[in-house]
N, C-alpha and C positions, 0 to 999 in steps of 0.2 A: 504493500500500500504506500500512497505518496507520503512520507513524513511531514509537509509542510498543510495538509488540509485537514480539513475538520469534520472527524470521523465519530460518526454513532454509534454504539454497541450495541449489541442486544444477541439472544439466542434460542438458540429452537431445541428440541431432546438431543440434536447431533452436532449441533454446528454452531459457531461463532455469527455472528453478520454482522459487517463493517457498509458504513455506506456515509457516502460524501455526495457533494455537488461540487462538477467542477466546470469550469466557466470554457467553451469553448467560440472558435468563429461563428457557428452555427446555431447557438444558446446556450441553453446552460444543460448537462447531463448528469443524470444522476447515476453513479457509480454504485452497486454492491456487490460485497466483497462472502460467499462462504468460506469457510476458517474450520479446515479438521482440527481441534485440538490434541486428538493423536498425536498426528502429523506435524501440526504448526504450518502448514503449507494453503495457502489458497487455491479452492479445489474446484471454484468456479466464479467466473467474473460476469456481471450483466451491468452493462448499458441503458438508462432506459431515457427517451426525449421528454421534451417539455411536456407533450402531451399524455405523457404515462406509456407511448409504446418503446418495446423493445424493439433498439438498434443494435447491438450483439450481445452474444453470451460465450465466453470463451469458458471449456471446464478444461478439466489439468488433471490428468491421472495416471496411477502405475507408478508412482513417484521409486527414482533408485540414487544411488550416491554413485557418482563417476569422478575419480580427483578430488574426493573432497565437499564436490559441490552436488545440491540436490539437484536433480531435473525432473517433469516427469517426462514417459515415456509415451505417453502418448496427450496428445493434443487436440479438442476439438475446438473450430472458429464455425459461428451460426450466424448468418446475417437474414434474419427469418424475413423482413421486408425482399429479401432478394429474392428467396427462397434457395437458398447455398448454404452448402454446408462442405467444410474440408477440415477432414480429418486427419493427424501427421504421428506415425508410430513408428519408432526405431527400435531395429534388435543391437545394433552395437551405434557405438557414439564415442568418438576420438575427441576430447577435448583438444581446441587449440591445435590443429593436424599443419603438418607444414605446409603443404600446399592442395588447397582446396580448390578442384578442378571440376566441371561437371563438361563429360567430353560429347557432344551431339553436336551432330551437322547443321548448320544452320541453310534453311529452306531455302532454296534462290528468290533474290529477288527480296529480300528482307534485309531490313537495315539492323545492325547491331549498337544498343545503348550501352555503353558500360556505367554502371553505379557502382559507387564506390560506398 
């Protein structure tokens, strides 16, 4: 959670709930936060606009220790307005790899942006 805002508590039989307002270009969003206290890990984030709907829910599970540091292992982002959902699960995970390549052919006739 952002340490500089200003966060609500509260809890349900399982979970923590954290929840803020944070000011963006578009208005204001309201952020909440579930909280395994297990874990200590935030195990699900939602989004919701001005007008009470949901703009994403991101949840966070499978959580492992790789180098020290927690991850989870699998990922999911919900953009329910879109109707899109992308889900991201790893069986191995190199922290910090030397050189991170992703090698496909790029289609003719397509321009390439590098982001940095």
């Amino acid at each position: 959670p952002l340490a500089d805002a200003d966060w609500t508590v509260a809890s349900d039989s399982a979970h923590y709930l954290l929840a803020t307002t944070l000011a963006t270009p578009s208005g204001p969003v309201e952020q909440r936060l579930r909280v395994d206290p297990a874990l200590w890990r935030v195990v699900e984030a939602v989004d919701y606009g001005p007008a009470g709907e949901i703009l994403s829910i991101r949840t966070f599970s499978s959580f492992d220790q790789i180098d020290g540091i927690v991850v989870p292992r699998r990922v999911m982002l919900q953009a329910p307005s879109e109707e899109a959902t992308v889900i991201f699960e790893h069986v191995k995970l190199t922290v910090n790899p030397p050189a991170l390549t992703f090698p496909s052919p790029r289609p003719q006739g397509m321009d390439v942006e590098r982001v940095e």
